[in-house]
C-alpha atoms as an extended CHARMM CRD file, in Angstrom:
* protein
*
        68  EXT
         1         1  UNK       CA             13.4560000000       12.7070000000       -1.5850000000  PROA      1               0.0000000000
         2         2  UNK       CA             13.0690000000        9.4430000000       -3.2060000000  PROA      2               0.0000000000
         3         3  UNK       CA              9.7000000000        7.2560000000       -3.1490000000  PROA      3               0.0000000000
         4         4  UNK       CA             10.1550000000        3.2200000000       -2.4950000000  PROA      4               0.0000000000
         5         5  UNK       CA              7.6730000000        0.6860000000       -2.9230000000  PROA      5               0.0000000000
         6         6  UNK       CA              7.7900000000       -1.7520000000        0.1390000000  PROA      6               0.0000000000
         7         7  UNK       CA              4.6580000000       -3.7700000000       -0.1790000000  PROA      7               0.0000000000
         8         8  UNK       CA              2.0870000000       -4.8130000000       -2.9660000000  PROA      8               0.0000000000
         9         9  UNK       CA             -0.9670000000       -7.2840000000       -2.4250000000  PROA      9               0.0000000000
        10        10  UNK       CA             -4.5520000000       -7.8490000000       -3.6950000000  PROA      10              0.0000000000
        11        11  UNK       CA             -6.6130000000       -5.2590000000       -2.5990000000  PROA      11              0.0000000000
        12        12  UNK       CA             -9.6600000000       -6.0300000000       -0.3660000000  PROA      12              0.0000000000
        13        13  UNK       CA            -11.5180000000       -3.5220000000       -2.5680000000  PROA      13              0.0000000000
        14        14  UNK       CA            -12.0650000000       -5.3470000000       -5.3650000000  PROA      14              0.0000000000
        15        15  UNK       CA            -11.4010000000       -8.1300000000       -8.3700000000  PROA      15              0.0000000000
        16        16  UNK       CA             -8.3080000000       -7.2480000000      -10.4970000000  PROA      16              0.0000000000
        17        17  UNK       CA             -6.8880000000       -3.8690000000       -7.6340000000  PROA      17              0.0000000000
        18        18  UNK       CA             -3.6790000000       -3.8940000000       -6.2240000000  PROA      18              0.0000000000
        19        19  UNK       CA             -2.5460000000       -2.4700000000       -3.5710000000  PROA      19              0.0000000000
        20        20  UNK       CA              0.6750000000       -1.0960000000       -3.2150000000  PROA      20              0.0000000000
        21        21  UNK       CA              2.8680000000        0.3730000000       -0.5200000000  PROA      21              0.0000000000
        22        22  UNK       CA              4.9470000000        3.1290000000       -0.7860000000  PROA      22              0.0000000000
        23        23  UNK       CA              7.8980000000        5.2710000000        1.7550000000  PROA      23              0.0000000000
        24        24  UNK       CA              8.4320000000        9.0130000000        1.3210000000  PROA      24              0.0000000000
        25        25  UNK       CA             10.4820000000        9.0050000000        4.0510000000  PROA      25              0.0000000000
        26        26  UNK       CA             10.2220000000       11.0960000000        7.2460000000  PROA      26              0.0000000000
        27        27  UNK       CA              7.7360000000        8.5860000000        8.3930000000  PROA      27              0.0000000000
        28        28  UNK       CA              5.5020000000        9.1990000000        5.5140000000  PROA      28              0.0000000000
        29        29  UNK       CA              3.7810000000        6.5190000000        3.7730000000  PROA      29              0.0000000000
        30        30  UNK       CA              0.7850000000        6.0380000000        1.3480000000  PROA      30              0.0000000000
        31        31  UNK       CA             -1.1980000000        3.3590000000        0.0270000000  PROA      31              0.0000000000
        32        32  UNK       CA             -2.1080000000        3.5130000000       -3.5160000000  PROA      32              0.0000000000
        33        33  UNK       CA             -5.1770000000        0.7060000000       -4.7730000000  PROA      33              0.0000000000
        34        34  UNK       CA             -4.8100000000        0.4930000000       -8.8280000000  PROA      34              0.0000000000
        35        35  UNK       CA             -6.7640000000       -1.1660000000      -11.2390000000  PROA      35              0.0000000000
        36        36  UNK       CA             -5.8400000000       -1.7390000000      -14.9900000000  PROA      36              0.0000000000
        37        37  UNK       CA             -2.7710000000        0.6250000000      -14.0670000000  PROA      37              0.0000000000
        38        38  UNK       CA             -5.3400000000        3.5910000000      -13.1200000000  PROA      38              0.0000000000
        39        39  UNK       CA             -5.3080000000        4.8220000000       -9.6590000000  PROA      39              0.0000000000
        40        40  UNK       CA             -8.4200000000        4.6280000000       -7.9410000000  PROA      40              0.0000000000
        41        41  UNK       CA             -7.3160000000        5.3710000000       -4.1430000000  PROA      41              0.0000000000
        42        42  UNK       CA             -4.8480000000        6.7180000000       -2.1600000000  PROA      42              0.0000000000
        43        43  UNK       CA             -4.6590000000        6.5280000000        1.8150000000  PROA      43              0.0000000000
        44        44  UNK       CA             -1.8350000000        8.9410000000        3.2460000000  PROA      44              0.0000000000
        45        45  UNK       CA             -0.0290000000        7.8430000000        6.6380000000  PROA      45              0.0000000000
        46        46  UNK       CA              1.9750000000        9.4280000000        8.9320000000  PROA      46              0.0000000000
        47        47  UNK       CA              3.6470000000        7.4150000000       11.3400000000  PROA      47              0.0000000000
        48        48  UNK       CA              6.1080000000        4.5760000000       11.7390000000  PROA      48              0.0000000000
        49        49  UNK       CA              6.7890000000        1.5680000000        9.4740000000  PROA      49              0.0000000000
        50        50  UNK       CA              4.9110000000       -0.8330000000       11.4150000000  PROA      50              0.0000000000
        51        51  UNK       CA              1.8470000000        0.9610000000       11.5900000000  PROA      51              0.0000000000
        52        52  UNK       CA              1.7950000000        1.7690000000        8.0010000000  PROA      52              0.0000000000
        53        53  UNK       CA              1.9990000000       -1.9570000000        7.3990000000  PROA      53              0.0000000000
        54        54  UNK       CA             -0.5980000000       -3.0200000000        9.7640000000  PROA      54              0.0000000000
        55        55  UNK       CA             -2.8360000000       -0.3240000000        8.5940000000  PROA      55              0.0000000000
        56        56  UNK       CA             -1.4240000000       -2.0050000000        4.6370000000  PROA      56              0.0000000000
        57        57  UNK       CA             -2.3730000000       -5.2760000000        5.8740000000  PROA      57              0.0000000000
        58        58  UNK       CA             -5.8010000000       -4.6250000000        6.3420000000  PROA      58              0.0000000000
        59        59  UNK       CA             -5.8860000000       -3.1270000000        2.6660000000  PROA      59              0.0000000000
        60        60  UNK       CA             -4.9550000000       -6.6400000000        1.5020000000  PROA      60              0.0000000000
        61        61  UNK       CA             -6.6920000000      -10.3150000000        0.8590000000  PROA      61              0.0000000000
        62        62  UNK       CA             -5.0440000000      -12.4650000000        3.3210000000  PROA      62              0.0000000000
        63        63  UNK       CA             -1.9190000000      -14.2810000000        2.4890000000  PROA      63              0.0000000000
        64        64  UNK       CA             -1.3820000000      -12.1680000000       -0.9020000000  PROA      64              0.0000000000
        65        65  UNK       CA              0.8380000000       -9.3550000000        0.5850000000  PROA      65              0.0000000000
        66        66  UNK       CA              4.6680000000       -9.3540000000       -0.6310000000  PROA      66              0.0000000000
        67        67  UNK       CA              7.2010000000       -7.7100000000        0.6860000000  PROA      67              0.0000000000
        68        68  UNK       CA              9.8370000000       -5.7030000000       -2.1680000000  PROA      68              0.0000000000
């Protein structure tokens, strides 16, 4: 099963972390915060699409989320 990167935006959890948003399909999702290319969080979701980016969007600064 392939992994796909749907989202990225500045994390609320810090200067300089990204967070990113990833499909593993079957209605699996996980968001990953990174900073300097280290991961320093992952949140694992189960569920559809538009809860995984509601739940993303409340990872993210406002107005810095974009979509891949």
């Amino acid at each position: 099963m392939s992994t796909n990167l749907y989202a990225k935006g500045e994390s609320v959890h810090g200067p300089r972390v990204v967070a990113y948003l990833w499909g593993h399909g079957n209605y699996q999702y996980s968001i990953e915060h990174r900073s300097d290319g280290r991961e320093i969080d992952e949140v694992l979701i189960n569920g559809s699409y538009e809860t995984a980016m509601e739940i993303f969007e409340g990872e993210i600064m406002p107005d810095t989320g974009v979509l891949m």
